[in-house]
Structures are given as C-alpha cells and as structure tokens.
C-alpha positions as CSV (number, residue, x, y, z in Angstrom):
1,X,-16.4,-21.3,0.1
2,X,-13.6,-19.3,-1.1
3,X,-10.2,-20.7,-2.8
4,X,-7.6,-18.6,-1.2
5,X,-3.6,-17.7,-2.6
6,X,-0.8,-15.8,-2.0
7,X,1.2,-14.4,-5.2
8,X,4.8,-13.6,-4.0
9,X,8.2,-13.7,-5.3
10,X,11.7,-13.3,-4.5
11,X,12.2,-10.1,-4.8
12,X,11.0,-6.6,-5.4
13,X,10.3,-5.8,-9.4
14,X,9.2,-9.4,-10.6
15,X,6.0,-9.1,-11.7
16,X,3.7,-9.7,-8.7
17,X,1.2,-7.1,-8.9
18,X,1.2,-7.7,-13.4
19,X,0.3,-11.5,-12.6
20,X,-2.0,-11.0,-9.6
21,X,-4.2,-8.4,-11.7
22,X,-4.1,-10.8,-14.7
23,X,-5.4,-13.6,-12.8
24,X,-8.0,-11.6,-11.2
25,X,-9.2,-10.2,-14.5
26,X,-9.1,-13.7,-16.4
27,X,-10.8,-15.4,-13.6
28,X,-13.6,-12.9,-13.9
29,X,-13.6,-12.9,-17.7
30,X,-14.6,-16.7,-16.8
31,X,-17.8,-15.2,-14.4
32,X,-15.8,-15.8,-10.8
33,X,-15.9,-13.5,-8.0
34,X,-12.5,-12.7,-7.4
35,X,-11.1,-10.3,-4.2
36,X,-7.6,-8.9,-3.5
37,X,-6.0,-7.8,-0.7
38,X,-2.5,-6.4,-0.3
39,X,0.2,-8.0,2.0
40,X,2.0,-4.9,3.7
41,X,2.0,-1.0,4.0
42,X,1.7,-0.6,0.0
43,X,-0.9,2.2,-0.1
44,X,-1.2,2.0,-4.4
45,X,-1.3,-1.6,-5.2
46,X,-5.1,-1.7,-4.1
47,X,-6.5,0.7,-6.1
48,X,-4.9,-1.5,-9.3
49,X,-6.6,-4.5,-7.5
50,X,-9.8,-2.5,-7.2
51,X,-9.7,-2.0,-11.6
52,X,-9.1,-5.2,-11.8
53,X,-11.8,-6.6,-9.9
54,X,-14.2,-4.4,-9.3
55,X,-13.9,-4.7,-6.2
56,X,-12.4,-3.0,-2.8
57,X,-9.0,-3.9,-1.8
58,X,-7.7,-3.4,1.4
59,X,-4.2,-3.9,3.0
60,X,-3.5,-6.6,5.8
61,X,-0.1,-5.6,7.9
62,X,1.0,-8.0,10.6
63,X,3.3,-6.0,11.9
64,X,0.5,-3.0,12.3
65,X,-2.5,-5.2,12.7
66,X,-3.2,-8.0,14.7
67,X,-5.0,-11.1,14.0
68,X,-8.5,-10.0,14.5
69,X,-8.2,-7.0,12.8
70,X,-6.7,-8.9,9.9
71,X,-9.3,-11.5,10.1
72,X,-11.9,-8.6,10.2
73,X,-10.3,-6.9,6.9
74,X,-10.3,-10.4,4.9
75,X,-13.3,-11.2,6.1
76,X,-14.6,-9.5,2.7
77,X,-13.9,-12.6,0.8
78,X,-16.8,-14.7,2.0
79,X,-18.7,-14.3,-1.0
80,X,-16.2,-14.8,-3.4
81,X,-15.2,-17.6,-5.8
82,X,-11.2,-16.6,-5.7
83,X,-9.1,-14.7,-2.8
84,X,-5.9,-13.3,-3.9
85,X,-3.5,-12.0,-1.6
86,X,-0.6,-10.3,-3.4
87,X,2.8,-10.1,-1.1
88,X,5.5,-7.5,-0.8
89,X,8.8,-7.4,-1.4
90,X,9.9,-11.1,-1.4
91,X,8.1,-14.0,0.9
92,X,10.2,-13.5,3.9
93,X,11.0,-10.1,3.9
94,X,9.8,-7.8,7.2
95,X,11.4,-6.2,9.5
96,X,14.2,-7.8,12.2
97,X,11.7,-6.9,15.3
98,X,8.1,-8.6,15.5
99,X,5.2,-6.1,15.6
100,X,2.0,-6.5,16.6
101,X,1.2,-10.1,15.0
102,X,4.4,-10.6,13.0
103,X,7.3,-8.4,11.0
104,X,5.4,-7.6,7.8
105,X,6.7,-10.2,5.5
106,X,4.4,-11.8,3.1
107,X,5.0,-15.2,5.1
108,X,2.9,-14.2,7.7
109,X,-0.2,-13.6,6.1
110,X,0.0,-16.7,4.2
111,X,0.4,-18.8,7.2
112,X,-2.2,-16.9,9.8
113,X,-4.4,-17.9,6.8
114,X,-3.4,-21.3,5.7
115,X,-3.1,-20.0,2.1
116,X,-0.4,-21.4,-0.5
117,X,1.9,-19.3,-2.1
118,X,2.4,-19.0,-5.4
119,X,5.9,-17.8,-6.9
120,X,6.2,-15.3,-9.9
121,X,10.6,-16.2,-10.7
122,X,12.1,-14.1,-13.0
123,X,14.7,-16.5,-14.3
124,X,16.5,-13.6,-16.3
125,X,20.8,-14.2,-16.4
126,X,20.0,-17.9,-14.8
127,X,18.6,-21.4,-15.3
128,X,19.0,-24.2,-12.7
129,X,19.6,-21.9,-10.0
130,X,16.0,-20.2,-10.4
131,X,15.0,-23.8,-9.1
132,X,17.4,-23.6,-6.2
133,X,15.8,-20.2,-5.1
134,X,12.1,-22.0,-5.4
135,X,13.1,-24.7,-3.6
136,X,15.1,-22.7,-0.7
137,X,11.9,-20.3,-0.4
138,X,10.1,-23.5,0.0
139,X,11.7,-25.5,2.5
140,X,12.7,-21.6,4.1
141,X,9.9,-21.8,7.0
142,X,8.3,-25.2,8.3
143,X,3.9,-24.8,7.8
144,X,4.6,-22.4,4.8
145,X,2.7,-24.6,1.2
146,X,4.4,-23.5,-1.9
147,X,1.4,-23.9,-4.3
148,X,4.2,-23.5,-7.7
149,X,5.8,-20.7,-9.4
150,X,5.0,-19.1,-12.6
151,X,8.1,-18.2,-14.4
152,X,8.3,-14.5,-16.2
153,X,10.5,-12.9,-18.5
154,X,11.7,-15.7,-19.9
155,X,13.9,-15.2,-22.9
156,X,13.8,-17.9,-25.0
157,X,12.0,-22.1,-25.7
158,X,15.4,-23.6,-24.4
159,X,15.8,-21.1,-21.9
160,X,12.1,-22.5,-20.5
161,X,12.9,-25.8,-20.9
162,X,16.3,-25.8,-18.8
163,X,14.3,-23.6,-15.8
164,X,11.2,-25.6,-16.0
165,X,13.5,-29.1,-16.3
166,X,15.2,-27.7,-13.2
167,X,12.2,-26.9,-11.2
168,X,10.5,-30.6,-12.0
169,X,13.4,-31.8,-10.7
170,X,12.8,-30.4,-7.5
171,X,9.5,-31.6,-7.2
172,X,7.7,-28.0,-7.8
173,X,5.1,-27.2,-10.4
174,X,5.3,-24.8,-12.6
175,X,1.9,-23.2,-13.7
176,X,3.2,-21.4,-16.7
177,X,6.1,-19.1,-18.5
178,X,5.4,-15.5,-19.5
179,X,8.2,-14.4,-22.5
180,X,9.0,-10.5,-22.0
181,X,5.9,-8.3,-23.1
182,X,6.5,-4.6,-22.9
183,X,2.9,-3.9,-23.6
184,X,2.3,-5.4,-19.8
185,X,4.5,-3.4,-18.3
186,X,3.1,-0.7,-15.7
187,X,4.9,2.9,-15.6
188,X,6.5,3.8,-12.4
189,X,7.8,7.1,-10.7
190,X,9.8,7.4,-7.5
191,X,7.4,6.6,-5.0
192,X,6.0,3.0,-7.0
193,X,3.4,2.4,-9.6
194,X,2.1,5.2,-11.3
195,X,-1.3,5.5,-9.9
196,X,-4.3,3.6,-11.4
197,X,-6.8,6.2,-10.9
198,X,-4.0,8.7,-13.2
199,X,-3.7,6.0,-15.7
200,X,-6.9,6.2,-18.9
201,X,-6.1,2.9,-20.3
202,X,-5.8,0.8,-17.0
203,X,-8.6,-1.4,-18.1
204,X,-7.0,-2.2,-21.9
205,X,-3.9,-2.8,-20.0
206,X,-5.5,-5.4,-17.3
207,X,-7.2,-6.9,-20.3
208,X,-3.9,-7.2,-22.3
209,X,-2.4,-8.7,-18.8
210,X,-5.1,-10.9,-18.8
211,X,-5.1,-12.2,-22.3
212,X,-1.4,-12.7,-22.5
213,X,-1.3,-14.6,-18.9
214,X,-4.5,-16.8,-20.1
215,X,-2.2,-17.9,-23.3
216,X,1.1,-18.9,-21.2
217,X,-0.2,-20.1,-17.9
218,X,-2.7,-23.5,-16.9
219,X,-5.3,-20.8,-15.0
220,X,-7.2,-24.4,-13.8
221,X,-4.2,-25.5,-12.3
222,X,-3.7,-22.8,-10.5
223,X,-7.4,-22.3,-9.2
224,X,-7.0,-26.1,-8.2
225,X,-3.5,-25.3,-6.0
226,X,-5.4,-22.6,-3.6
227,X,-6.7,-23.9,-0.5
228,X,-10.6,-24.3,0.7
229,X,-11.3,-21.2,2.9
230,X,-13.8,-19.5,4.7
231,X,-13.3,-16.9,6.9
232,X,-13.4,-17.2,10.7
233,X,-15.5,-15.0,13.1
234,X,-13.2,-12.1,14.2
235,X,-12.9,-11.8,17.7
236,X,-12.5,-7.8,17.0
237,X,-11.9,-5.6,14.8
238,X,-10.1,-2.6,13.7
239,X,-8.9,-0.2,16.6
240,X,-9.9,3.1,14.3
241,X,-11.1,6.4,15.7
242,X,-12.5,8.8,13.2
243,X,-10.8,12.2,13.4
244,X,-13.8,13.4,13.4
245,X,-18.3,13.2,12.7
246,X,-17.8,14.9,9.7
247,X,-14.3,15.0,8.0
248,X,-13.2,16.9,4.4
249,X,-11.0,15.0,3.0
250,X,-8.3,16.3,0.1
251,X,-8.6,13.9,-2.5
252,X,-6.9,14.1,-6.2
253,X,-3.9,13.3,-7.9
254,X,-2.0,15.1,-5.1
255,X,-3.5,13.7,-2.7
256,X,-4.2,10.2,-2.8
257,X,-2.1,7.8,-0.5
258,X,-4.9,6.9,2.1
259,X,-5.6,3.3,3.6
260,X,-8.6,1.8,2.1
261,X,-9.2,1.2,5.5
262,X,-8.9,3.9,7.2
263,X,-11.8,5.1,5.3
264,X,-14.3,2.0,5.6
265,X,-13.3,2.0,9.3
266,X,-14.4,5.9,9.5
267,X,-17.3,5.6,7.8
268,X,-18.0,2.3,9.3
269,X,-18.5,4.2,12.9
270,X,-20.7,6.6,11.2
271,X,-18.4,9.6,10.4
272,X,-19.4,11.3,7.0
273,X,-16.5,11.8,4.3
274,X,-16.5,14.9,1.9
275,X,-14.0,15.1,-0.4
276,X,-12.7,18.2,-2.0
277,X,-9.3,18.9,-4.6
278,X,-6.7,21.0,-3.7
279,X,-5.4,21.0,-7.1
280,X,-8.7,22.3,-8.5
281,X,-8.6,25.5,-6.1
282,X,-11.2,24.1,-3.8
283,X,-11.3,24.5,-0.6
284,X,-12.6,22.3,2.8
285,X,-16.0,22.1,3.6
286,X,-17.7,24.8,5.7
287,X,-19.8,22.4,7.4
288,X,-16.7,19.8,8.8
289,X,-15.1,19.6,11.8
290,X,-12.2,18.5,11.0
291,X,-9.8,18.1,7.4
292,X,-7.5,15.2,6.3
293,X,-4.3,15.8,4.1
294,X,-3.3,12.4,2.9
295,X,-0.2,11.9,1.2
296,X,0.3,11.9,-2.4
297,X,2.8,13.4,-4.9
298,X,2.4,17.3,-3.9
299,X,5.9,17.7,-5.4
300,X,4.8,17.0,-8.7
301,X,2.1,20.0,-8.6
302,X,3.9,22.2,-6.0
303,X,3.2,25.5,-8.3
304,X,-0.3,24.5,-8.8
305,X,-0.8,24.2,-4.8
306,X,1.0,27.6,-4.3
307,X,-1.2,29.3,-6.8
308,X,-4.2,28.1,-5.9
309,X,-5.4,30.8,-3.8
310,X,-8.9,30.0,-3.0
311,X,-7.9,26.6,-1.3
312,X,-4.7,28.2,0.6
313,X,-7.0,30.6,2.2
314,X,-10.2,28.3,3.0
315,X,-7.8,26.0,4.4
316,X,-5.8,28.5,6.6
317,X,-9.7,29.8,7.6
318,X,-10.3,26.5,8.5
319,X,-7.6,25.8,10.8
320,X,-8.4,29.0,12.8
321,X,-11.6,27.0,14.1
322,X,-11.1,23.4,13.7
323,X,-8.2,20.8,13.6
324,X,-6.5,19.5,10.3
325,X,-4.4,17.2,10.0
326,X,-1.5,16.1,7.0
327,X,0.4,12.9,6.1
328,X,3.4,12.8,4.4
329,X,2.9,15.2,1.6
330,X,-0.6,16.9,3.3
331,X,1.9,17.4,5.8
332,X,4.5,19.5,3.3
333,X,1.8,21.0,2.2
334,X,0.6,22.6,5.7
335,X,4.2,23.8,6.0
336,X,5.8,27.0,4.8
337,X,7.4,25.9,2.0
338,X,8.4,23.0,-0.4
339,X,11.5,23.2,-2.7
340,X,10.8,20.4,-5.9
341,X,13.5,18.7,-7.6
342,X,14.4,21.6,-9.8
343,X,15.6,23.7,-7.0
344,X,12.6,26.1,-6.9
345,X,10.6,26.8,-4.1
346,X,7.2,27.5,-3.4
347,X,5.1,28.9,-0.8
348,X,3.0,26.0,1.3
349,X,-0.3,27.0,3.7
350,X,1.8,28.2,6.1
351,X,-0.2,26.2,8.9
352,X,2.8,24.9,9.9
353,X,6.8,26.1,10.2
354,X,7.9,22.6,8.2
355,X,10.2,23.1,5.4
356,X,10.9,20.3,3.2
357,X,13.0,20.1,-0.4
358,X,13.1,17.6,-3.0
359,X,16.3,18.8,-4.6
360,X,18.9,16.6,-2.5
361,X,16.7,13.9,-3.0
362,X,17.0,11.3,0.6
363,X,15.1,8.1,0.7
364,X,12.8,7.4,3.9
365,X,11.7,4.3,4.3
366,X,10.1,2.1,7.3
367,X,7.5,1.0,9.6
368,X,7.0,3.9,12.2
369,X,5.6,3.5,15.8
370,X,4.9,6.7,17.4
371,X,3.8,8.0,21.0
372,X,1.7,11.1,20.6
373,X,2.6,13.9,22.8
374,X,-0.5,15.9,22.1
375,X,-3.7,15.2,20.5
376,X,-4.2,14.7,16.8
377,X,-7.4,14.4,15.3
378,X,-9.1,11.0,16.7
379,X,-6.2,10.2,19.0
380,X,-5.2,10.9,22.4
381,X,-2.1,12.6,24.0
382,X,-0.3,8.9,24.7
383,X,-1.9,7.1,22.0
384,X,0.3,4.7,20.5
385,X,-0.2,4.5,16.4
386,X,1.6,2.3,14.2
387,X,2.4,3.5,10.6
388,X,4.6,3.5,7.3
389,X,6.9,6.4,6.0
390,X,7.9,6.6,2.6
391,X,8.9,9.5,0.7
392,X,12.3,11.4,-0.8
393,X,11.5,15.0,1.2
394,X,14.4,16.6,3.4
395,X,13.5,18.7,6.3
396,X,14.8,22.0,5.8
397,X,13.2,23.7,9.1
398,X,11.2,22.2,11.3
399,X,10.7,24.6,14.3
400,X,7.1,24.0,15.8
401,X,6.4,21.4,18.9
402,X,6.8,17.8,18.3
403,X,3.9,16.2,18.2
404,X,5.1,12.8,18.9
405,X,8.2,10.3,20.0
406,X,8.9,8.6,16.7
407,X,10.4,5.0,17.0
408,X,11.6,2.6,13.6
409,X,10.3,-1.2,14.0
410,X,13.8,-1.8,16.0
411,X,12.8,0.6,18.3
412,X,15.4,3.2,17.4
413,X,14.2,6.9,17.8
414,X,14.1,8.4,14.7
415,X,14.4,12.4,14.1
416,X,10.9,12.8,12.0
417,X,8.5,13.6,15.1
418,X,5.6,15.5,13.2
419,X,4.5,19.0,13.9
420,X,1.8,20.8,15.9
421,X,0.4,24.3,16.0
422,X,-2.5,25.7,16.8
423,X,-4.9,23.6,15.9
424,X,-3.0,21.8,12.9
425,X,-0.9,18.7,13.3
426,X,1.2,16.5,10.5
427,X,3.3,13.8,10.4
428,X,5.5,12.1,7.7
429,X,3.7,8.3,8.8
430,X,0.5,7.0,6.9
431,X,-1.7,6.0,10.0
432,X,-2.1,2.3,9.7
433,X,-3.9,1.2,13.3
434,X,-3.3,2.5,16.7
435,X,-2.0,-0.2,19.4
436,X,-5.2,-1.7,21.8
C-alpha cells in the first residue's frame, strides 16, 4: 500500500516542482519507490518528475479527464512506497466553469483521491500573515486535509521563528524551512521550465535539491502525514484513439510538448511510435501512415527548420499521401511562415497557409474544448476533444478551412479554430482526451 500527497502552494513560482523533485529523490536515496504525477495541463513538469524518479509521470486533469480515466492514469502507483502528486498554480485555482470531473484546480485531485496537501509558503516580505494564508487555504474547502507546509526562501533564524511561531499557533505543522539557495534554482524561458531532457546536469541538480531539502526538512514527518492508499479498480479508462497503426512522431528539442499519455494510450492500443528530428534534417518514416507535430519551442530554431531541406521535402512528400497533423508549434511549423522575436521571417513547410510571428509577442492561455468540423487524425468530424493552449504566437494569416469550433472553459468561442488542407490538419490545443 502506497502513502499518497499532494505538494501545492499558494501561488505560481513558489517552489512546488524544486520540493516535490527533492522529496522524490531523497526518498529514493533511502531505497523507496516513489511515483509522480502532475495536477493539470503542465506538459514539462513530468519529464523533471521522470529524472527524479525514474519513473513515468503522467498528467491527471479534472477538467479534461474524468474520474475513471484519472483513476486509470494513477493507477501506476500500486507498486510504489510514495505517490506524489505535484499541483498547479495555487490549491484552488481552475477555471470558473466545471469540466468534465471538476475545473482543474489542484483541490480536485486531492480530494477525488483522499490525499493531504502539503503547502510549499514562500514567506518572503511577511511573517504572521503567511500563517493566515495556510490557515485560509485550510479551512477554504470542507473534506480538503492540509497535511502542513514547508516554508521556503526564508530569509533569516528570527524570520523562521516569527512564521513558524505563527503557523503553531494556528494549529498547522510545519515540516521544515528552506533558506534561499540559488544553486536549486531551475532556469526558465517563456513557455516554463527549461526542459529536463535540454538540461546536462539535471541529476546533480535533483541531488543538490535533495541534499539541501534532506538537511532543512523532518522527511519522516512528512512520509507519516500522507494517507494509506491503494488504488481503486477503474471503471474505464482513457477515451484515446491513435491517429493512426503506425505513427512518426517529431521528437527533439523543437518538438517535445506531448502528453505522456497520449503516447502510453497509443501504444497501449497497439499503434507503433517512430520518432524522427526535424532539427537534425530528418525526415518521417516511409513506412507510416500518419505524422505527429507536437509542440515545442520551434521559434527558438526557426532558421534551423527552414534550412533543413531534407525534412521540409519528406514531410511535404508525406502529406501528398497520408495525413499529418501539428500542435501548437508543429502546427507553425506546417504553415508558410514563422516570424521569431527578432523580426525575421522564415519559410515553414508550406503544408498549410498559417502565418504566425513572435515579434509582437501575445500571451494565449487556457483550457480549449473544440468541435471538429472535419476529421483529424484518430478523430471524427463531430468529435468533441478537450485540450490546453499555451504559447506567445500571433496569427498573421490564416486562410485555409477551419478545422474546428473552438470554445474557452466558459464556453466563449474563441478565434484560434485550427487549419485543414489536403490531407494536413493543426491546431494551437495540446490534445488532452476527447469527451465519451
């Protein structure tokens, strides 16, 4: 039997994924089994977990998912000593319209599976009233167990003392205090985390993590917080097509923001996954039947893309026979053209009329629920996908057929519909599940 927790905070930028990775690591320094998952549509936290662990992370949405598919995904845990859930944002934060089993928010996954929460506070320009926020995310939603808070970036002994004095007060326990430690920190660009999988010293890093959080916080007392858990038999499970029996996927630093999921779920209903790299001038697999763009930070190697030849023109051979598909930035990168933050543009595939630019910079952000009105690879015309857009492109041109009606979580059409032609198709949403 597992010992389940949630790691959450207040806010955005507090140190959730930096103490869920350090726990993970420490606890397996000490020979437990530990497993993450990822609260929400964050497609990069679970390849940190995955370094940490050494094991597959996955993300559980309830506004995308429903309760047996995230019962199915967190199933995984049954063999471990240690299930750590890290949360988004801050605890209660989703969106204002319920989805399919809740609005997103942290909350909901620790309640669906009875797990306590434990709270990473970053006291910084405040005492007392980091005691008051604790207490208010405690008593916030009735069958929600605050497990304690570990406090972080604390800046001096006293500075502890008054927080920690505060919080005792109030009847919460406090597991431990990190001073500020720039060595932890992980870089970020504009999109999140810089990737793990771009990052050499990842593992030194988790070890420093691990070491540093071993030395300031009581890791027995917070293994004995988390609750008893085994998982319970799902009555179903993902609602995941393949796109296809045999599917080239791009994969590199380019191209790298796809669900965990997605891919167990293909492979899992006995599709084949062969991945090639765009950035290293390859092209698609002969032998497919279909090719996957996932999203990914094509902006940053826009020149590359353009002047790889032998991938432009396998992929535009490709597509004269056989569907492909792009997300988010595989979706740039089967327009015409894609203008990076510098102002210069460059010449995309062409598969598609989209233009996008990076160099009046506009922030798209949300949970996406979109009708198709034609087929994409693995759905039906009608099909009714839920997803997550997130990027910093503007649409310069955008001239081919829509390819679906695009709604926000309030329900509120939105203008970015994807793109069909021929036989390619794109859209600016990372596929999450599509509605039963």
């Amino acid at each position: 039997m597992a010992a389940g927790l949630v790691i959450s905070a207040p806010a955005s930028g507090v140190g959730k994924t930096t103490l869920t990775l350090a726990l993970a690591r420490a606890w397996r320094h000490r020979g437990l089994n530990v497993q993450c998952f990822k609260s929400g549509p964050d497609y990069i936290d679970p390849a940190f977990h995955a370094a940490a662990t050494g094991r597959a992370s996955v993300n559980v949405d309830s506004w995308a998912m429903d309760r047996g598919a995230i019962a199915h995904l967190v199933s995984r845990g049954v063999d471990a000593d240690v299930v750590l859930a890290e949360g988004s944002m801050g605890l209660f934060d989703g969106v204002a319209a319920r989805g399919v089993s809740g609005t997103g928010a942290t909350a909901d996954i620790a309640e669906m599976l009875g797990w306590p929460v434990v709270l990473v506070i970053d006291p910084s320009g405040q005492a007392q009233t980091a005691a008051a926020i604790a207490a208010g995310l405690r008593d916030y939603r009735p069958g929600l167990k605050l497990a304690g808070v570990v406090l972080n970036r604390v800046a001096s002994p006293r500075h502890e003392d008054l927080v920690r004095h505060a919080l005792n007060e109030a009847g919460i326990a406090v597991f431990g205090a990190l001073p500020r430690h720039a060595e932890i920190s992980l870089p970020k660009r504009h999109l999140g985390l810089v990737q793990a999988e771009e990052q050499a010293e990842i593992g030194k890093l988790i070890d420093e993590a691990a070491r540093f959080v071993a030395e300031h916080v009581d890791l027995d007392a917070v293994l004995r917080s988390a609750a008893s858990w085994s998982p319970q038999p799902a009555v179903n499970g993902l609602n995941v097509t393949p796109p296809g029996q045999r599917i080239a996927l791009a994969r590199d630093a380019a191209f790298s923001f796809v669900y965990p999921h997605m891919l167990e779920a293909w492979r899992g209903a006995g599709a084949e996954i062969s991945t090639f790299s765009p950035l290293a001038d390859e092209a698609p697999d002969a032998s497919a039947d279909v090719c996957w763009l996932p999203g990914g930070y094509p902006e940053l190697h826009a020149g590359k893309i353009a002047a790889n030849a032998h991938f432009r023109s396998g992929l535009r051979a490709f597509a004269e026979t056989r569907p492909v598909h792009g997300e988010c930035g595989g979706y740039m990168v089967l327009g015409t053209a894609l203008t990076d933050a510098d102002g210069v543009r460059h010449e995309m595939t062409g598969l598609l009329g989209l233009e996008t630019s990076f160099a009046k910079r506009r922030m798209h952000l949300g949970y996406r629920l979109a009708e198709l009105a034609a087929p994409m690879p693995g759905h039906r015309p009608g099909a009714r996908l839920r997803g997550h857009e997130f990027h910093y492109s503007t649409i310069v041109a955008q001239p081919d057929m829509p390819l679906a009606v695009v709604h926000d979580a309030t329900g509120a059409v939105i203008a970015e519909t994807g793109s069909r032609r021929g036989h390619a198709t794109g859209t600016f949403f990372h596929l999450i599940a599509e509605d039963r």
